[in-house]
C-alpha positions as CSV (number, residue, x, y, z in Angstrom):
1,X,112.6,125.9,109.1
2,X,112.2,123.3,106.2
3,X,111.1,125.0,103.2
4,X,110.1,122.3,101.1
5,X,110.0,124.4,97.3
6,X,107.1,122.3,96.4
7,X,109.1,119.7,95.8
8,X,105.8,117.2,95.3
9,X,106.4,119.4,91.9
10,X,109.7,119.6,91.1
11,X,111.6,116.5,92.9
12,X,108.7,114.0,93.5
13,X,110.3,111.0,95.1
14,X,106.8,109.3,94.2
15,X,104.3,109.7,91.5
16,X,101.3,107.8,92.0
17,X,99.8,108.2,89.0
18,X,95.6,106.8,88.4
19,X,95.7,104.5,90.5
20,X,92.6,102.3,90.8
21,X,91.8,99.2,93.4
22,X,88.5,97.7,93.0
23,X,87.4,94.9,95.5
24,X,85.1,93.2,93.4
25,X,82.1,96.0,92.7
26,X,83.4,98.2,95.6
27,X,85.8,101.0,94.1
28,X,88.3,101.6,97.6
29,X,90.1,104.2,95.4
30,X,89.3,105.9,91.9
31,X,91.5,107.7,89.3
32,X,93.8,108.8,92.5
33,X,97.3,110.8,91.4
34,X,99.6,112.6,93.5
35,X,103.2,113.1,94.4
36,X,105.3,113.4,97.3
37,X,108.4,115.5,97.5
38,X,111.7,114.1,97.8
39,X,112.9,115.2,101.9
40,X,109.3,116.2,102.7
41,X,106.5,115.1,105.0
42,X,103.8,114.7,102.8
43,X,100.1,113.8,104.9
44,X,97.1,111.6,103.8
45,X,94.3,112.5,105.1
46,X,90.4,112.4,105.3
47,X,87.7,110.5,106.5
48,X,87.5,107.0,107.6
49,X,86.4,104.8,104.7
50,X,88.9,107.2,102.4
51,X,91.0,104.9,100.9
52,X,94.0,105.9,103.0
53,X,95.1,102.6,103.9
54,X,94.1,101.1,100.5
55,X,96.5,103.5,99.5
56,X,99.5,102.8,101.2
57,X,98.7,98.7,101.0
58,X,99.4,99.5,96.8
59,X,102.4,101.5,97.2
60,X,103.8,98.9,99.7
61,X,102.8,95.8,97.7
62,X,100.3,94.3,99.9
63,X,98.0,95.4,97.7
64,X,98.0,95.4,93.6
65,X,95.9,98.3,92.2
66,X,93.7,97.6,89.8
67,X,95.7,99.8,87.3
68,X,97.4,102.8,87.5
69,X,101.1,103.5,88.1
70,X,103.1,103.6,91.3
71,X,106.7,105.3,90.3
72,X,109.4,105.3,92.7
73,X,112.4,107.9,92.0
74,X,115.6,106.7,94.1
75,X,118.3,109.4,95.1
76,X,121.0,107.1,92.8
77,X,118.6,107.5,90.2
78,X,117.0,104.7,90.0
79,X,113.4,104.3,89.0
80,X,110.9,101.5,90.5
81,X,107.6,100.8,89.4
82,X,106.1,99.9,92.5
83,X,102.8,97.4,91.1
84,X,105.0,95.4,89.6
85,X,107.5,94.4,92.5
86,X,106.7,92.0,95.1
87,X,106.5,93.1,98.2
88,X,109.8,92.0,99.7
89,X,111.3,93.3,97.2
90,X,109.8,97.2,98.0
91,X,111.3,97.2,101.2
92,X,115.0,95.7,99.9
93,X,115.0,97.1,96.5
94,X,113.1,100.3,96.4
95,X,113.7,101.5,99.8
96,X,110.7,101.5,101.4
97,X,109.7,101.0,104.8
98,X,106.5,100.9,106.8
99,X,105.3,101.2,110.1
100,X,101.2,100.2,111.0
101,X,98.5,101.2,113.3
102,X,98.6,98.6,115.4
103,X,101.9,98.3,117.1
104,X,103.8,95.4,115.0
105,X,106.9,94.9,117.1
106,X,108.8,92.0,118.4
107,X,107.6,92.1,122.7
108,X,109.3,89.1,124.0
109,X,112.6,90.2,122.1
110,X,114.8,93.5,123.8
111,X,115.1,96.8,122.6
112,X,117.7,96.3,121.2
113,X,117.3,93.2,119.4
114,X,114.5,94.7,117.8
115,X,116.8,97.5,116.1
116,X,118.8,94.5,114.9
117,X,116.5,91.7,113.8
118,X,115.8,95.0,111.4
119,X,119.2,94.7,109.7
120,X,119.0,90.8,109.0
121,X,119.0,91.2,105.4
122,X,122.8,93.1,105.0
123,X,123.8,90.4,107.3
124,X,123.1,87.9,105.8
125,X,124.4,89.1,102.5
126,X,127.8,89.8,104.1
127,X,127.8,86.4,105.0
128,X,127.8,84.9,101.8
129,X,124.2,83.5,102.5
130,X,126.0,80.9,104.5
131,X,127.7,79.8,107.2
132,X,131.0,82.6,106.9
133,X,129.7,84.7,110.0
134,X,129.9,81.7,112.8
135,X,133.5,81.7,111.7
136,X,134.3,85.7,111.5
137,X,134.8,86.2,108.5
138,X,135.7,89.6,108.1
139,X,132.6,91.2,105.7
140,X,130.5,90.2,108.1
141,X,132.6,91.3,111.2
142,X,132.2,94.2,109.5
143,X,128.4,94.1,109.0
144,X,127.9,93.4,112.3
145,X,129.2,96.2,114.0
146,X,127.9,98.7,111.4
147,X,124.3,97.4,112.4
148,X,125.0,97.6,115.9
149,X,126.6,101.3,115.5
150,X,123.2,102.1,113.5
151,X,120.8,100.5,116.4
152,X,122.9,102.4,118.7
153,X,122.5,105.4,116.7
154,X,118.5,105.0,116.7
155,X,117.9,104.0,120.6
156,X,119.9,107.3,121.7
157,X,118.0,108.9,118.9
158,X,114.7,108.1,120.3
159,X,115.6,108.0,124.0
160,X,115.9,104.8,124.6
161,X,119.5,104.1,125.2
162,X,118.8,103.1,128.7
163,X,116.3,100.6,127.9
164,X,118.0,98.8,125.4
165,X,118.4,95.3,127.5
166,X,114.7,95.7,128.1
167,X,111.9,93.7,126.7
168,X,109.8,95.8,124.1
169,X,106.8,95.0,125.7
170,X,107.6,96.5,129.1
171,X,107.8,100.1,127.3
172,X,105.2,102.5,127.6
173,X,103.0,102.9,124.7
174,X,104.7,106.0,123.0
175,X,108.2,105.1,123.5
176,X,107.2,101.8,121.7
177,X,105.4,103.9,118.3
178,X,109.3,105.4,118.4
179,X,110.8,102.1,118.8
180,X,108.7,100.8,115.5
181,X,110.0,104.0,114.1
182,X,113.6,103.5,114.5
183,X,113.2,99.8,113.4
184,X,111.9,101.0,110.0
185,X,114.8,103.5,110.3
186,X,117.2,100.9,110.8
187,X,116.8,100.0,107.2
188,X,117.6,103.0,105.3
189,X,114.8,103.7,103.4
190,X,114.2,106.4,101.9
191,X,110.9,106.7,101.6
192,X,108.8,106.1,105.0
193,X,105.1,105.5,105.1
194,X,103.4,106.0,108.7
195,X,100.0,104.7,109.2
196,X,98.7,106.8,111.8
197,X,101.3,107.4,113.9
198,X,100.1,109.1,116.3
199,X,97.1,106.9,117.5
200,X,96.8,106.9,120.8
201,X,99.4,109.5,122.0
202,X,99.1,111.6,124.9
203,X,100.0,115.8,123.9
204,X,103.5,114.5,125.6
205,X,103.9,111.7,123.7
206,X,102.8,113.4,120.3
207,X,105.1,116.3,121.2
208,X,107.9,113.7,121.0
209,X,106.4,112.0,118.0
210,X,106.5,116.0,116.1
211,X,110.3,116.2,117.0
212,X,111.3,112.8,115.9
213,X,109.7,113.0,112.3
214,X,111.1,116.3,112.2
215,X,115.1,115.1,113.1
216,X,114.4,112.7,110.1
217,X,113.4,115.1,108.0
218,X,116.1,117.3,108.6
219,X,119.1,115.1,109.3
220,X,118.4,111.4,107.3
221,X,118.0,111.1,103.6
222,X,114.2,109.8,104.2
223,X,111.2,111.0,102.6
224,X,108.1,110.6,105.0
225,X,104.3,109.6,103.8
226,X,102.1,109.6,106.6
227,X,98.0,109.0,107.3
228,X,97.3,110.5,110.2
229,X,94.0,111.9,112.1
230,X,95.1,114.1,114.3
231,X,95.1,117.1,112.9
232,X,97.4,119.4,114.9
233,X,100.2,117.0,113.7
234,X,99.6,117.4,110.2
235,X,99.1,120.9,110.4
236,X,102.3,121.1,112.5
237,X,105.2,118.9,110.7
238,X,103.6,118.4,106.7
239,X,104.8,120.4,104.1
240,X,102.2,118.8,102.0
241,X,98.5,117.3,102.6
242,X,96.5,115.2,100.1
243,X,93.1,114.9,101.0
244,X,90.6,111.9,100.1
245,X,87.0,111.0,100.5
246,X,85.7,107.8,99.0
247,X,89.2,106.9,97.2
248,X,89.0,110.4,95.3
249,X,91.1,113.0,96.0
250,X,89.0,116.5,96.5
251,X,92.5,118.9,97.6
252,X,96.0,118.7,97.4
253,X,98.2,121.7,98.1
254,X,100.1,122.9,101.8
255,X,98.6,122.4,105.3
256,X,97.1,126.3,105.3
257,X,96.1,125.5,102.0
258,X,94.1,122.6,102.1
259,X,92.9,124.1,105.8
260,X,91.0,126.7,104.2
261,X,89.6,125.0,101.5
262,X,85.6,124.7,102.3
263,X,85.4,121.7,100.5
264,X,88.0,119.6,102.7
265,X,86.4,120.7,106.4
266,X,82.9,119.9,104.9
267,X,84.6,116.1,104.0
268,X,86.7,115.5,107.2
269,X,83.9,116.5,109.6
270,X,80.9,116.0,107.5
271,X,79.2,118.6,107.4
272,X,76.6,120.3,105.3
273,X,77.6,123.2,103.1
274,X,75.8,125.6,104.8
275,X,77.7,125.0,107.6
276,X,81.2,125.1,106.4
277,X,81.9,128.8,107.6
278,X,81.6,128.3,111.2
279,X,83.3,125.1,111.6
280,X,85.8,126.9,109.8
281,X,86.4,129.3,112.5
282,X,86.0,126.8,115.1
283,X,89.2,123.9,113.3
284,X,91.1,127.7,113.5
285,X,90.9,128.0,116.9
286,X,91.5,124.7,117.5
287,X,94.5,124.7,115.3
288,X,95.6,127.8,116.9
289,X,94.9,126.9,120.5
290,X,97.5,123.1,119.5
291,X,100.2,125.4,117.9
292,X,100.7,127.4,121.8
């Protein structure tokens, strides 16, 4: 069992740090700070209208906040401050890669060839930017068979070694939210930001879904960030849960933490005060009853 030391404490691989984004008069997210442990899975969670998404649109430059700092803390070392890169330059530079809600991957191209269009970028660099790989060139030789051995790596990974000559778009729905996976994977970041991975899942397919975050957790040097709704998931694989409503973070602490805290089950399910208790009892049981 992964026992994360509160790392979001003491080895935070980011430090978002009062971040503000204002769409004109509409604050999305106010004054937010928190940090996510280097090698855990740290959830964002809460209502819709939150500021989930606003969230991870700043950290992964498709978004810049208003102000506020987003402070990325490499394993070499390095330090990136997230608002002020472009956003190509996140995913190459800082190591950051994203998956999205709606499945983004290429159908009409295989399974395979979707694990490798991931890697363009070190092959193109190994071949000097220009024309060295159509005449083998060694570097990129090279290059070329390390991204194969990786996309190998990934499809037996996720179970789809079998399928690889396959178009995308033929798989069923799940295998192809591990598929998007693996492509992020394919490009070594090391910080991964899921948003809502878990959408649409059968208990099957999020049973799967559980066991590949966790292998990455355990076994790749990837820090995961996830927004997710489904609630036995988070309270299954997070070591740590930051919860928002309207752009303003009310808890922030571990899953049994932040699932006893009154003020979180009256935000997520909108509920009066008064009747906080007993839908207390009732998220237990359901939590309870998804943990068997």
């Amino acid at each position: 069992m992964h026992d994360p030391h509160f790392n979001w404490e003491h080895d935070p691989i980011l430090e978002v740090q009062h971040v503000q984004m204002r769409f004109g008069g509409l604050v999305a997210v106010s004054d937010l700070s928190f940090q996510a442990g280097r090698g855990d899975i740290t959830a964002l969670i809460g209502p819709n209208g939150a500021g989930k998404t606003t969230v991870f649109n700043c950290i992964t430059g498709f978004y810049k906040p208003t102000q506020g700092m987003l402070k990325l803390n490499l394993s070499t070392g390095a330090h990136h401050l997230l608002e002020r890169m472009p956003d190509f330059k996140i995913a190459a530079k800082a190591k950051v890669a994203r998956t999205f809600q709606n499945i983004r991957l290429f159908s009409g191209m295989t399974v395979l060839e979707n694990l490798l269009v991931a890697q363009h970028n070190p092959l193109m660099i190994a071949s000097g930017m220009t024309f060295l790989g159509i005449f083998g060139v060694a570097s990129y030789k090279a290059a070329e068979r390390e991204s194969y051995e990786r996309a190998v790596y990934w499809l037996n990974k996720i179970g789809l070694y079998d399928r690889a000559d396959d178009p995308a778009g033929d798989l069923p729905y799940g295998a192809q939210r591990r598929l998007e996976i693996a492509r992020a994977m394919c490009t070594a970041p090391e910080i991964l930001c899921l948003d809502e991975p878990a959408a649409g899942l059968n208990p099957r397919e999020s049973a799967e879904l559980n066991q590949l975050l966790l292998d990455i957790r355990k076994n790749e040097a990837t820090s995961l960030l996830l927004i997710e709704h489904d609630m036995s998931v988070v309270m299954e694989i997070s070591d740590h849960v930051v919860v928002l409503e309207y752009g303003t973070k009310i808890a922030d602490g571990t899953p049994d933490e932040v699932r006893n805290d009154p003020k979180v089950i009256a935000a997520y399910l909108g509920v009066d005060d008064d009747e906080v208790e007993e839908v207390e009892e009732a998220l237990d049981e359901a939590v309870e009853e998804a943990q068997q």
